[in-house]
Backbone as JSON Lines, residues from 0, in Angstrom:
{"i":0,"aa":"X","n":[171.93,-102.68,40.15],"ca":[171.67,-101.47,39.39],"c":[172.67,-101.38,38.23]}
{"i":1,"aa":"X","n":[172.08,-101.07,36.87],"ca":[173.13,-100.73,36.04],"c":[174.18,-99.47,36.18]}
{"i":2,"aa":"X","n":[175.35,-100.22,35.2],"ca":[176.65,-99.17,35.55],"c":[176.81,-98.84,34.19]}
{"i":3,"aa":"X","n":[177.3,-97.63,33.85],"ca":[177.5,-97.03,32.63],"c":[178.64,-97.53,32.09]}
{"i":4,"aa":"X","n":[178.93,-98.29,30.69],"ca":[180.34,-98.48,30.69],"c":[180.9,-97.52,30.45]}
{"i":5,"aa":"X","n":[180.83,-96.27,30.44],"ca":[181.6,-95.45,29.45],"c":[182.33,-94.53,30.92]}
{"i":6,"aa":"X","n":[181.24,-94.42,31.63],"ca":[182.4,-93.76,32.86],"c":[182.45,-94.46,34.11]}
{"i":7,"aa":"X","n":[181.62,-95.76,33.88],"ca":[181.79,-96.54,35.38],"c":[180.31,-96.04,36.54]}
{"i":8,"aa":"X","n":[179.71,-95.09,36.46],"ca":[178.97,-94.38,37.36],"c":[177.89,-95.85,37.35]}
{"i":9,"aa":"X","n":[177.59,-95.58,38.52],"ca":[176.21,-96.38,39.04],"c":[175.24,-95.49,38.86]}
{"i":10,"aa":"X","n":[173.82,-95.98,37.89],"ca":[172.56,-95.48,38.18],"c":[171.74,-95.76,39.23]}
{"i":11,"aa":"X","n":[170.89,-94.6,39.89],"ca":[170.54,-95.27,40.78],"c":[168.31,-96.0,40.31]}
{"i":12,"aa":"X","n":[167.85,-96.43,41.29],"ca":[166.76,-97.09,40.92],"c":[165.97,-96.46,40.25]}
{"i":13,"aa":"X","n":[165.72,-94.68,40.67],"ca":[165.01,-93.67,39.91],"c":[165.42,-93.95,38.55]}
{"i":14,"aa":"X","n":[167.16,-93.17,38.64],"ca":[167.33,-92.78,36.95],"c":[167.02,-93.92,35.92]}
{"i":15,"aa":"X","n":[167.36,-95.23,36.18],"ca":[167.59,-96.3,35.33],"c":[165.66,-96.25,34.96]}
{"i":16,"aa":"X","n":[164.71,-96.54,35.61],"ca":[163.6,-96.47,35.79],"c":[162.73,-95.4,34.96]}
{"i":17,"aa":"X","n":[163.38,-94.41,35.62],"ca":[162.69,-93.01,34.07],"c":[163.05,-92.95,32.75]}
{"i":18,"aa":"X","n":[164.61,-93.69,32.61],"ca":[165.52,-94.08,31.35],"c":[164.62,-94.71,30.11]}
{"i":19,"aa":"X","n":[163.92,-95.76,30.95],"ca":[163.06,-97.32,30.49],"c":[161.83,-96.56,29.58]}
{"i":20,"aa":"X","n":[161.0,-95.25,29.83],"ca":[160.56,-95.13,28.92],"c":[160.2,-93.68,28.57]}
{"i":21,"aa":"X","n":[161.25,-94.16,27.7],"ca":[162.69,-92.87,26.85],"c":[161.89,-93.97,25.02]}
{"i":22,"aa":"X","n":[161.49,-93.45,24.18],"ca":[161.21,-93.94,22.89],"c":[162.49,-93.92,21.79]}
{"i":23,"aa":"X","n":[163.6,-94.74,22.8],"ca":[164.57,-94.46,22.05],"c":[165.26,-96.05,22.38]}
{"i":24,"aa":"X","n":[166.21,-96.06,21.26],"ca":[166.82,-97.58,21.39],"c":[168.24,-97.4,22.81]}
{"i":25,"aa":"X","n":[169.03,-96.34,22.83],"ca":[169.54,-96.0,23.86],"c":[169.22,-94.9,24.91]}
{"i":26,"aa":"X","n":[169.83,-94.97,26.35],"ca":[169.64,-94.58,27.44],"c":[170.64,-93.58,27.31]}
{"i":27,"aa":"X","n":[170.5,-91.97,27.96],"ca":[171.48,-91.3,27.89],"c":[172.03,-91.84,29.56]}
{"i":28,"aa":"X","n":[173.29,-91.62,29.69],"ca":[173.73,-91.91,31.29],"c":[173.28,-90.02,31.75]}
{"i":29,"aa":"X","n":[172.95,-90.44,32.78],"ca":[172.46,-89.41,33.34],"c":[173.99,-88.34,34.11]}
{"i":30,"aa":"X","n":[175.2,-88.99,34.29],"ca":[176.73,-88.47,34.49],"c":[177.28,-88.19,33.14]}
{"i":31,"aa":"X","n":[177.42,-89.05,32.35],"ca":[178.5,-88.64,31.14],"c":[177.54,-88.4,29.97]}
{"i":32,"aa":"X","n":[176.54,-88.33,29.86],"ca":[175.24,-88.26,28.55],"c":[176.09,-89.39,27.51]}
{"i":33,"aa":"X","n":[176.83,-90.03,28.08],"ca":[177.06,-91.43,26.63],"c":[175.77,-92.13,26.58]}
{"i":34,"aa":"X","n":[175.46,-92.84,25.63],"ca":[174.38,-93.43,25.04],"c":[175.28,-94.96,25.33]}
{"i":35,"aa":"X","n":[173.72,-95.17,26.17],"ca":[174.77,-96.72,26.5],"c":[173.28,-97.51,26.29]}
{"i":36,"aa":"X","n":[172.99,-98.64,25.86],"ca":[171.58,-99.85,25.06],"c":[171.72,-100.84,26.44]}
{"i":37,"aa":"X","n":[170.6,-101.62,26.33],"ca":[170.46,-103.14,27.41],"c":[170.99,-103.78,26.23]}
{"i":38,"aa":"X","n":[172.27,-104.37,27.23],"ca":[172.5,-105.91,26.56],"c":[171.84,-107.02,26.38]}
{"i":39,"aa":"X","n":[171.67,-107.93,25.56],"ca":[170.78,-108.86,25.36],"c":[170.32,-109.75,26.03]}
{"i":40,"aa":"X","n":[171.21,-110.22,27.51],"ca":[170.52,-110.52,28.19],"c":[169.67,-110.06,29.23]}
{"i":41,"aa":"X","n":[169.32,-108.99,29.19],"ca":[168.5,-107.9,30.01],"c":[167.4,-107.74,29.15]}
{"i":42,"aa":"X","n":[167.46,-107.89,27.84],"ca":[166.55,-107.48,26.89],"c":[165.89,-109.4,26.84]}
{"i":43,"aa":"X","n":[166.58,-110.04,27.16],"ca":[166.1,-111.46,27.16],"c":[165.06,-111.76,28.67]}
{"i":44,"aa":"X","n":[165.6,-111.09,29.84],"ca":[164.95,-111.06,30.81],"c":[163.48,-110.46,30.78]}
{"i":45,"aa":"X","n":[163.41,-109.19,30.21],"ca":[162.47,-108.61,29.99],"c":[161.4,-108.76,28.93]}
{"i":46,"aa":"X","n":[161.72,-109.59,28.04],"ca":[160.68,-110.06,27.58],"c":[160.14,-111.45,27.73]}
{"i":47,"aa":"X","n":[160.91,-112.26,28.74],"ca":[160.55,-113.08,29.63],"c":[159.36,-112.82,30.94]}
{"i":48,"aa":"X","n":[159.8,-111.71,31.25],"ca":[158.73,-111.15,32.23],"c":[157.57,-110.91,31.7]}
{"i":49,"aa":"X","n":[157.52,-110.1,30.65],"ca":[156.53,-109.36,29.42],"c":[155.68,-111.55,28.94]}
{"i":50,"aa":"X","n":[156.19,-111.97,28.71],"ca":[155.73,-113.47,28.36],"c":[155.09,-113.71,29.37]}
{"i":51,"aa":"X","n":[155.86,-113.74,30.61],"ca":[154.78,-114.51,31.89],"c":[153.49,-113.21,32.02]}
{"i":52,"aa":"X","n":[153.3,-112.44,32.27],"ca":[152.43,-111.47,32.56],"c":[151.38,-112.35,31.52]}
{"i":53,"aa":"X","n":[152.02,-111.61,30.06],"ca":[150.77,-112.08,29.08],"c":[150.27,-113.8,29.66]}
{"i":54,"aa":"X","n":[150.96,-114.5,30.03],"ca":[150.27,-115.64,29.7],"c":[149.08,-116.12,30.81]}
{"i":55,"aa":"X","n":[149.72,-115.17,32.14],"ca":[148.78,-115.11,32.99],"c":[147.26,-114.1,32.39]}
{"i":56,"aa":"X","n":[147.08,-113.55,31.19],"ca":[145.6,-112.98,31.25],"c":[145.27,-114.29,30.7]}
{"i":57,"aa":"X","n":[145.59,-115.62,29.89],"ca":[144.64,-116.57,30.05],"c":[144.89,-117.57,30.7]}
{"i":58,"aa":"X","n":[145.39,-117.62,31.67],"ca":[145.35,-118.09,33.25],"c":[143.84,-118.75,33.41]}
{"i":59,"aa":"X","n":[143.12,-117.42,34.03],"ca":[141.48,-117.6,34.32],"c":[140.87,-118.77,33.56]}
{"i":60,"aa":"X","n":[141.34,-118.81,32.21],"ca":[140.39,-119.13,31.27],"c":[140.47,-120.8,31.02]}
{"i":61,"aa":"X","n":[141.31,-121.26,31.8],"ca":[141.75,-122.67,31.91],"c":[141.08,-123.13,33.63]}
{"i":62,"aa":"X","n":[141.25,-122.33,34.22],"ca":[140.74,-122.58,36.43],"c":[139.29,-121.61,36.3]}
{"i":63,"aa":"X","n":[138.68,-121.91,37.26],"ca":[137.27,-121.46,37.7],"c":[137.93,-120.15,38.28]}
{"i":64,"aa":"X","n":[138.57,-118.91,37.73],"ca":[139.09,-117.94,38.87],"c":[138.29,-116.32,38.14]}
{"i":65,"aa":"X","n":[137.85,-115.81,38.97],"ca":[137.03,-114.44,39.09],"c":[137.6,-113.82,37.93]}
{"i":66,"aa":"X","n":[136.92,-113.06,37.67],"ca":[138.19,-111.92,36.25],"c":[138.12,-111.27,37.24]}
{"i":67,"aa":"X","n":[137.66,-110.27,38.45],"ca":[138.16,-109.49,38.81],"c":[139.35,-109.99,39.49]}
{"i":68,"aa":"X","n":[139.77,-110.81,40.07],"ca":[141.02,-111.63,40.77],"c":[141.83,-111.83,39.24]}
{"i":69,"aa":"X","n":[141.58,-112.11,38.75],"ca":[142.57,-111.97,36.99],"c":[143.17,-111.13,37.0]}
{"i":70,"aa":"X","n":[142.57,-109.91,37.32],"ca":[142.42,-108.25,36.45],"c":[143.78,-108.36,37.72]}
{"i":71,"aa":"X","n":[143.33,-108.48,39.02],"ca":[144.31,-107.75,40.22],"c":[145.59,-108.54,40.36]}
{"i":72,"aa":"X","n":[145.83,-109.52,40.1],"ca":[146.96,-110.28,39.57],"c":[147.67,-109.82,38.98]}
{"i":73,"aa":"X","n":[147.12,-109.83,37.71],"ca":[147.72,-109.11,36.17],"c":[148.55,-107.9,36.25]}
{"i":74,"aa":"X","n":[147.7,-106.88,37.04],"ca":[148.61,-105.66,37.86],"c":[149.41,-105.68,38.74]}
{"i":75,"aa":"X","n":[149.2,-106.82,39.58],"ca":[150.48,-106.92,40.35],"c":[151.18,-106.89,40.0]}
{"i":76,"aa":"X","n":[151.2,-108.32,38.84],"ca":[153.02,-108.65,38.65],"c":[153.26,-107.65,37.74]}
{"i":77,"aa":"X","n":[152.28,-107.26,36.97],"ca":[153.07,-105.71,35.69],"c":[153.68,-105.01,36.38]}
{"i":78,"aa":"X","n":[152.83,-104.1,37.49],"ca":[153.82,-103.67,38.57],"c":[154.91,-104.0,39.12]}
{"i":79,"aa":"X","n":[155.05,-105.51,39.88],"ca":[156.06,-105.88,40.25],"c":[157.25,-106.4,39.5]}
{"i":80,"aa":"X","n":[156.86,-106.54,38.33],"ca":[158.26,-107.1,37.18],"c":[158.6,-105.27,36.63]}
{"i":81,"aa":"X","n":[158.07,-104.37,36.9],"ca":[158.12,-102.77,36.83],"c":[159.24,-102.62,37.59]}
{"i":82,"aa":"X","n":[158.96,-103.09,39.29],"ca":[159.55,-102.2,39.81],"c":[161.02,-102.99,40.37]}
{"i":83,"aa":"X","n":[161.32,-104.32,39.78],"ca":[162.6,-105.12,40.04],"c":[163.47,-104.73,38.77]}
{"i":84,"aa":"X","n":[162.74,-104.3,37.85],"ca":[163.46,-104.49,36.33],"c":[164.71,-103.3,36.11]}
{"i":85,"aa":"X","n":[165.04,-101.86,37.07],"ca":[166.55,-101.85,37.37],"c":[167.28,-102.61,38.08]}
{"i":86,"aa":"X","n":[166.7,-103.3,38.46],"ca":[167.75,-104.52,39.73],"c":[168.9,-105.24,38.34]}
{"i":87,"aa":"X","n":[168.2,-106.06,37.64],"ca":[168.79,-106.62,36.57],"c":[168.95,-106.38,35.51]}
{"i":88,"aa":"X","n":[169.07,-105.06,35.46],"ca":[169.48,-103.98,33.83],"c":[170.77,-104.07,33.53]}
{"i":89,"aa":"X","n":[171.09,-104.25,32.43],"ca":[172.51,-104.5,32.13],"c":[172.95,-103.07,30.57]}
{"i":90,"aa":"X","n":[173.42,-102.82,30.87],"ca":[174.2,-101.93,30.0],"c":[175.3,-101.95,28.95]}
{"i":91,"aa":"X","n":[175.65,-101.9,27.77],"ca":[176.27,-101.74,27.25],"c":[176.38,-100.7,26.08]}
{"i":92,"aa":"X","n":[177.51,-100.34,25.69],"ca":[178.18,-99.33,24.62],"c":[177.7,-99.44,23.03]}
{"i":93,"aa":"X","n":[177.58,-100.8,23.17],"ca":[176.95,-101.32,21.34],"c":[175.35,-100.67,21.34]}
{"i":94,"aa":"X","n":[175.37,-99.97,20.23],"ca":[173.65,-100.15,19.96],"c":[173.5,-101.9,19.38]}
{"i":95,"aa":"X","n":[172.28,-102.61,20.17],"ca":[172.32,-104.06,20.08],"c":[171.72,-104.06,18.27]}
{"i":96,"aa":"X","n":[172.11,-105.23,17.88],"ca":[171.82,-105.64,16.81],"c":[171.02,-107.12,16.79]}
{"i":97,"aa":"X","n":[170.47,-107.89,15.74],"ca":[169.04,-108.42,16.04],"c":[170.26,-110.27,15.37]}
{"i":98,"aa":"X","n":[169.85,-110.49,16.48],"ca":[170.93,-111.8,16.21],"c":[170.04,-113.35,15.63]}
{"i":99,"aa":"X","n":[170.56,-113.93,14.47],"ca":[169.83,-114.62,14.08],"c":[169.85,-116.14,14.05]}
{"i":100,"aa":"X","n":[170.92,-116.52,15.08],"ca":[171.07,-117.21,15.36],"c":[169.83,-118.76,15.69]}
């Protein structure tokens, strides 16, 4: 679970979870209201997950497999990369900046 750097507090699975969609680039901590961003490798994880999902809708389209078995897949893992994604949230103090490495 992420930890706030600014006062140390642990979020728990709820708060971090309702945080996620907040239309904002930072998370308020739900203890100290500091504005604390996902560090980049959390933001690297998650659109790793966001990649596999998508690549499974053309899955089907390569194997002989049902679209309705597509469709119920597809929701699984959206769901299930949903409901792991405070497990490996990472936090930090910087609003992130776009690295061009």
């Amino acid at each position: 679970m992420p930890t706030c750097q600014n006062c140390k507090s642990h979020w728990s699975w709820k708060q971090t979870l309702r945080s996620q969609f907040v239309f904002d680039t930072g998370m308020k901590c739900p203890f100290c209201n500091s504005k604390q961003y996902l560090n980049a490798k959390t933001r690297k994880k998650f659109f790793l997950s966001l990649i596999i999902v998508l690549l499974l809708m053309i899955f089907p389209a390569f194997f002989n497999i049902s679209p309705v078995i597509s469709v119920i897949l597809i929701f699984v893992l959206a769901a299930l990369s949903l409901l792991i994604y405070p497990f490996y949230t990472e936090l930090t103090n910087e609003e992130p900046t776009l690295d061009t490495k």
